[in-house]
Chimera marker file (.cmm) of the C-alpha trace (Angstrom):
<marker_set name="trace">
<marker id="1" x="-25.883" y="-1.095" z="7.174" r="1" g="1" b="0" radius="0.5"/>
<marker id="2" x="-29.007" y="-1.254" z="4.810" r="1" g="1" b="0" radius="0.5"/>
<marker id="3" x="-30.143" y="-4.029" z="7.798" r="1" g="1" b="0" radius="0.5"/>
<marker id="4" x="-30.317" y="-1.418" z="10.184" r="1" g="1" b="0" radius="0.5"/>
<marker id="5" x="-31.177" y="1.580" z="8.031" r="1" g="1" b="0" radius="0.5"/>
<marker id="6" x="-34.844" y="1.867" z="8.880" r="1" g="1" b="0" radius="0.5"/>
<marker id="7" x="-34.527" y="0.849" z="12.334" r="1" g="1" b="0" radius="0.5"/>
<marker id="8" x="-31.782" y="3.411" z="13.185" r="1" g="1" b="0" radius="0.5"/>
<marker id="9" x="-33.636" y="6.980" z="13.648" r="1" g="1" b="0" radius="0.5"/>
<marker id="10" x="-30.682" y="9.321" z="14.008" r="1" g="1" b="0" radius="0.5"/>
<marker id="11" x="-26.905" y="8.843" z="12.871" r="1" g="1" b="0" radius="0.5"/>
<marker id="12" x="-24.640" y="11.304" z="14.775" r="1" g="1" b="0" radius="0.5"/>
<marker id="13" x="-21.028" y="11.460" z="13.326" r="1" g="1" b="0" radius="0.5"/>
<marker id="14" x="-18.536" y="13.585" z="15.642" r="1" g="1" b="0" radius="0.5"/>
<marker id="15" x="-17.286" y="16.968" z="15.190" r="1" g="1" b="0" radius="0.5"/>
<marker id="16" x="-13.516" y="17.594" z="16.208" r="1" g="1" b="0" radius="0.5"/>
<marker id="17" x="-12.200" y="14.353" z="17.322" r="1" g="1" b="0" radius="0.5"/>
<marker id="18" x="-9.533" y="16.044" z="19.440" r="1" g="1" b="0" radius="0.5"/>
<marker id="19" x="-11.878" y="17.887" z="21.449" r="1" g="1" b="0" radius="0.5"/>
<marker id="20" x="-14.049" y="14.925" z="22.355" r="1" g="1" b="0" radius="0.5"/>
<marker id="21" x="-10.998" y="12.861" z="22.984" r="1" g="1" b="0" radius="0.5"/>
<marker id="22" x="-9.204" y="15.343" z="24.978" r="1" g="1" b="0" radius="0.5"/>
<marker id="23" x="-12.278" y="16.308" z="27.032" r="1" g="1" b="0" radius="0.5"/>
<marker id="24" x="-13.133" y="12.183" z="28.035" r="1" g="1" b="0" radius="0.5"/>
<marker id="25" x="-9.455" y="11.887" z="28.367" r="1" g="1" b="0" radius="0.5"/>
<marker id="26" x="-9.687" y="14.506" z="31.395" r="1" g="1" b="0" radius="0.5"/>
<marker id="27" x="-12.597" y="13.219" z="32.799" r="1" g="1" b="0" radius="0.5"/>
<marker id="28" x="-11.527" y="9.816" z="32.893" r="1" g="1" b="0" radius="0.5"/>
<marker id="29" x="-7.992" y="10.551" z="34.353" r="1" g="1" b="0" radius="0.5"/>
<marker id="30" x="-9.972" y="12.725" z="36.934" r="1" g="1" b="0" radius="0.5"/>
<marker id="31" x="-12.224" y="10.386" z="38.090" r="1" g="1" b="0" radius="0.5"/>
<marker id="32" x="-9.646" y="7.863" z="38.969" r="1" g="1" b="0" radius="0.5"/>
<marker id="33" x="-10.441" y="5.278" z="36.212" r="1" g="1" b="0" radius="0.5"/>
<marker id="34" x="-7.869" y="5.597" z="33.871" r="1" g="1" b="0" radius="0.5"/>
<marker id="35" x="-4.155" y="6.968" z="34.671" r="1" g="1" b="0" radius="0.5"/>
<marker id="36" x="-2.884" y="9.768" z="32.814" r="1" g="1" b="0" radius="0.5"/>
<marker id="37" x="0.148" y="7.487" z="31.262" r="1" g="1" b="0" radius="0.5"/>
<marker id="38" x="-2.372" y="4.849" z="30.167" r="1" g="1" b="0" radius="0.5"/>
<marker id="39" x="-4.838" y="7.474" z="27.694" r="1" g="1" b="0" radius="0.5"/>
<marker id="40" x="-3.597" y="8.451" z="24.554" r="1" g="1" b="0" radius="0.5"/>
<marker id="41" x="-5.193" y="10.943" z="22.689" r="1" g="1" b="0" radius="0.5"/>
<marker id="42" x="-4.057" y="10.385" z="19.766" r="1" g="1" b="0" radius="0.5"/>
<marker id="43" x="-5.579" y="6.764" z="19.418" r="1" g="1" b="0" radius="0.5"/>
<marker id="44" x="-8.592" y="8.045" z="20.528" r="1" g="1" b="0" radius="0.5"/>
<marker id="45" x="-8.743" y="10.457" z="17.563" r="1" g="1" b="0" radius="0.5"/>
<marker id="46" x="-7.179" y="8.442" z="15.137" r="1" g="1" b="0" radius="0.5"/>
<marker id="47" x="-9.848" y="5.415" z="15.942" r="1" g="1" b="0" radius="0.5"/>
<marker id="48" x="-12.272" y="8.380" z="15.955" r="1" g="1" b="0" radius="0.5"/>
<marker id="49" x="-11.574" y="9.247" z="12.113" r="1" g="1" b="0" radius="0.5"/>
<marker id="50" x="-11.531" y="5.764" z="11.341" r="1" g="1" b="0" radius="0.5"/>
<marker id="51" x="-14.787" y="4.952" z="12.457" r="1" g="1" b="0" radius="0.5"/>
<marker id="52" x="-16.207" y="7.751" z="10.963" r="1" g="1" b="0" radius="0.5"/>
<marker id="53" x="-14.328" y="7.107" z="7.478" r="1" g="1" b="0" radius="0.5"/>
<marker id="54" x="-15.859" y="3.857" z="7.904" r="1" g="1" b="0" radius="0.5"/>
<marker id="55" x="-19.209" y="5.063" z="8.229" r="1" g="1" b="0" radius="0.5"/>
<marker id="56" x="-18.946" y="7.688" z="5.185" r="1" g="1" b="0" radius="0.5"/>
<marker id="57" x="-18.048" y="5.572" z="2.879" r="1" g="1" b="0" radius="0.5"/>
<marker id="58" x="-20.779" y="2.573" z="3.771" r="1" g="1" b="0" radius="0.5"/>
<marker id="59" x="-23.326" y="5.351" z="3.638" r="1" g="1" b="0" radius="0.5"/>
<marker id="60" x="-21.516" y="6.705" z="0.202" r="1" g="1" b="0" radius="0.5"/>
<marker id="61" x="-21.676" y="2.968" z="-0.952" r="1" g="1" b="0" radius="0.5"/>
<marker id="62" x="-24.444" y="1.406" z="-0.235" r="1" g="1" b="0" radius="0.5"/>
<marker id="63" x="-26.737" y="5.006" z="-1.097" r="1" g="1" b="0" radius="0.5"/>
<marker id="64" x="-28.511" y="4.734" z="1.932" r="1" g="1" b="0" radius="0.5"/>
<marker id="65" x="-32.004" y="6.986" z="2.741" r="1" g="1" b="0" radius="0.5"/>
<marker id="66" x="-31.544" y="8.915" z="5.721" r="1" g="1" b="0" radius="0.5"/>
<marker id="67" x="-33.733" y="10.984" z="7.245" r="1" g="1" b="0" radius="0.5"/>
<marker id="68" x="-32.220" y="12.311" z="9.940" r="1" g="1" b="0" radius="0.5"/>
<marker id="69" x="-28.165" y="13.210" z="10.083" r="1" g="1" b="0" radius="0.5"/>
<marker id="70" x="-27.359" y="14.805" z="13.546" r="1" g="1" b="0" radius="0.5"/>
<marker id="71" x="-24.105" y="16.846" z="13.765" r="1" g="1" b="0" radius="0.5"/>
<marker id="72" x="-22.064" y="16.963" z="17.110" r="1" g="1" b="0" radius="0.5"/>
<marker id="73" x="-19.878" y="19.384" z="18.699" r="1" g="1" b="0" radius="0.5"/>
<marker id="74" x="-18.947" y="20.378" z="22.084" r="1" g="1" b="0" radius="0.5"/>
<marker id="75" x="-21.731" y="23.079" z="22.328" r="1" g="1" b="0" radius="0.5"/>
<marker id="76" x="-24.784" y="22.121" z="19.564" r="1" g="1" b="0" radius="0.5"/>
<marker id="77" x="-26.051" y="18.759" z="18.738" r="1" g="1" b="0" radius="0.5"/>
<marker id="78" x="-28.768" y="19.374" z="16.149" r="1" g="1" b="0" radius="0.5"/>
<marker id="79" x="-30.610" y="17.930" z="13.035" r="1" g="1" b="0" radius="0.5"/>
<marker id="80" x="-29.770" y="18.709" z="9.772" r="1" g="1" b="0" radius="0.5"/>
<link id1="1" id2="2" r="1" g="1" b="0" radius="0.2"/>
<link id1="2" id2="3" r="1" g="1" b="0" radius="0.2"/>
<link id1="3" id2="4" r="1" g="1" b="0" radius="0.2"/>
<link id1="4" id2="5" r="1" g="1" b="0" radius="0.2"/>
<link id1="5" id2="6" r="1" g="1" b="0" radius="0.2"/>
<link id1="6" id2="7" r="1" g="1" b="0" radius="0.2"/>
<link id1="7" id2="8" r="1" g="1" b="0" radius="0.2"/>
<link id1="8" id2="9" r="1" g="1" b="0" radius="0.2"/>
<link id1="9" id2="10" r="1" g="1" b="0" radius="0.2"/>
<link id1="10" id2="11" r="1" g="1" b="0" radius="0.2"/>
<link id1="11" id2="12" r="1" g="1" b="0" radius="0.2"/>
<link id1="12" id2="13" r="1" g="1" b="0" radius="0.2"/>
<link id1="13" id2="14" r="1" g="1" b="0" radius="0.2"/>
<link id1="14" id2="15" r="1" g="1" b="0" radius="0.2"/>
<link id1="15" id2="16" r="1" g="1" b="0" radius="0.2"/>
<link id1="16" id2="17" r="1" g="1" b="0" radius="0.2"/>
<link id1="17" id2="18" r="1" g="1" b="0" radius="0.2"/>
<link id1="18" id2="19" r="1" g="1" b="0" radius="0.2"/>
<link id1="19" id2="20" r="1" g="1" b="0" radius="0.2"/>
<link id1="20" id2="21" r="1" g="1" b="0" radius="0.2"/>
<link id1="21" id2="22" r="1" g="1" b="0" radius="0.2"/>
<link id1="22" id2="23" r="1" g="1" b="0" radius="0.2"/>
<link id1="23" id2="24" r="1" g="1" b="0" radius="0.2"/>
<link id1="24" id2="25" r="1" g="1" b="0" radius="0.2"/>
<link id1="25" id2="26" r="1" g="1" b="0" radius="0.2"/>
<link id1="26" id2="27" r="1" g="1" b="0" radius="0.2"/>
<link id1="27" id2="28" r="1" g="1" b="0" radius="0.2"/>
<link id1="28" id2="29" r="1" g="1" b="0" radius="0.2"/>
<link id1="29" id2="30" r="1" g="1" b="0" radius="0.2"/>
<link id1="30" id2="31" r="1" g="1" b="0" radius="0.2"/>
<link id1="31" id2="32" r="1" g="1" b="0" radius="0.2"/>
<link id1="32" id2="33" r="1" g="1" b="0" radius="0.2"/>
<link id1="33" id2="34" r="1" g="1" b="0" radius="0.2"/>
<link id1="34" id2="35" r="1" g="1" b="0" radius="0.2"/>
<link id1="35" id2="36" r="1" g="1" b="0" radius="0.2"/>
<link id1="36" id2="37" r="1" g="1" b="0" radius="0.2"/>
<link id1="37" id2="38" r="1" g="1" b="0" radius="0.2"/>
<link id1="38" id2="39" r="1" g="1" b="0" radius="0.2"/>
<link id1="39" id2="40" r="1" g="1" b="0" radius="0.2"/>
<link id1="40" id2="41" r="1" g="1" b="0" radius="0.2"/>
<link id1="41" id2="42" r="1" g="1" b="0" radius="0.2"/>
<link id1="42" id2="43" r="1" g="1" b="0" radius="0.2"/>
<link id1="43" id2="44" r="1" g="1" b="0" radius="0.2"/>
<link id1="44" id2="45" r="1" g="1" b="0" radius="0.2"/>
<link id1="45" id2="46" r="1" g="1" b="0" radius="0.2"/>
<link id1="46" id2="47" r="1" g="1" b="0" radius="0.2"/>
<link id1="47" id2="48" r="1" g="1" b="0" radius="0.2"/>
<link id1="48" id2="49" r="1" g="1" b="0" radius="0.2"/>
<link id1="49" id2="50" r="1" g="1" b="0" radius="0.2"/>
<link id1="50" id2="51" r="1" g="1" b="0" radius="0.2"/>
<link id1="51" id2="52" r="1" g="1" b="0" radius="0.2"/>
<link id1="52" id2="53" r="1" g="1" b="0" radius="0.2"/>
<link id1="53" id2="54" r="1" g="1" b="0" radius="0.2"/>
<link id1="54" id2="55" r="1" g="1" b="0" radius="0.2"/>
<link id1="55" id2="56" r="1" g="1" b="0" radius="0.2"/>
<link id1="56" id2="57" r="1" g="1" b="0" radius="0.2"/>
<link id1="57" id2="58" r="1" g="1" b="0" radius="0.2"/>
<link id1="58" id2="59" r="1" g="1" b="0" radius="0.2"/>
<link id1="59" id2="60" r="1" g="1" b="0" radius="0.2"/>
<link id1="60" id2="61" r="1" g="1" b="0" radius="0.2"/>
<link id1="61" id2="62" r="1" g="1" b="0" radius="0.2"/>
<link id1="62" id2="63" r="1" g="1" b="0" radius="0.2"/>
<link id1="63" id2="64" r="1" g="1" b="0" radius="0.2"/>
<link id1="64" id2="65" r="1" g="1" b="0" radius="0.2"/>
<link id1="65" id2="66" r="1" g="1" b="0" radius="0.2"/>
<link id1="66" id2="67" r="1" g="1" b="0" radius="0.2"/>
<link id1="67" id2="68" r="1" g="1" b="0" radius="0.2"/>
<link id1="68" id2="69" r="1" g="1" b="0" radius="0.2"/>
<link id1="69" id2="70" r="1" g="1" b="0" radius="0.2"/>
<link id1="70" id2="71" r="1" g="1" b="0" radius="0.2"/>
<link id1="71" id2="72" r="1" g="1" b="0" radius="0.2"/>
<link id1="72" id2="73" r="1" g="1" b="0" radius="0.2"/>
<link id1="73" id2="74" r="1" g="1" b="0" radius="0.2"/>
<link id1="74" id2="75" r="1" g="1" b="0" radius="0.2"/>
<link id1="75" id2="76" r="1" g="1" b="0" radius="0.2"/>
<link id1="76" id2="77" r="1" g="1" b="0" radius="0.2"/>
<link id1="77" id2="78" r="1" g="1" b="0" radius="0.2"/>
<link id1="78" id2="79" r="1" g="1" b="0" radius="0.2"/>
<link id1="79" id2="80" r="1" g="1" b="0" radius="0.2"/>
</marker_set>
């Protein structure tokens, strides 16, 4: 991560994995290109807090700089 630090201008973790994953979940089954029996929303959110475990603890680790930290949810994406 310290590679890509400088090059990367905003990191955006996501708020409320379930409502993410439930809300591509629907649009994918309704578009036709996934079937409902084929999603599952719980992998989605579990590989969701993973990846953003992941991501805390390289930036806890490796005390990166960051300048900008944007914060997601399903109405607001903003800087802090």
């Amino acid at each position: 991560m310290k590679q890509i630090q400088y090059n990367v201008k905003q990191w955006t973790t996501i708020n409320e994995p379930n409502v993410m994953c439930t809300y591509f979940g629907t649009l994918l089954t309704t578009a036709g290109l996934v079937q409902p029996e084929e999603y599952d929303n719980f992998k989605c959110m579990h590989h969701i807090t993973l990846a953003h475990a992941k991501a805390y603890r390289a930036f806890q680790e490796e005390k990166l700089e960051v300048q900008q930290i944007s914060r997601e949810n399903s109405s607001f994406l903003g800087t802090k």
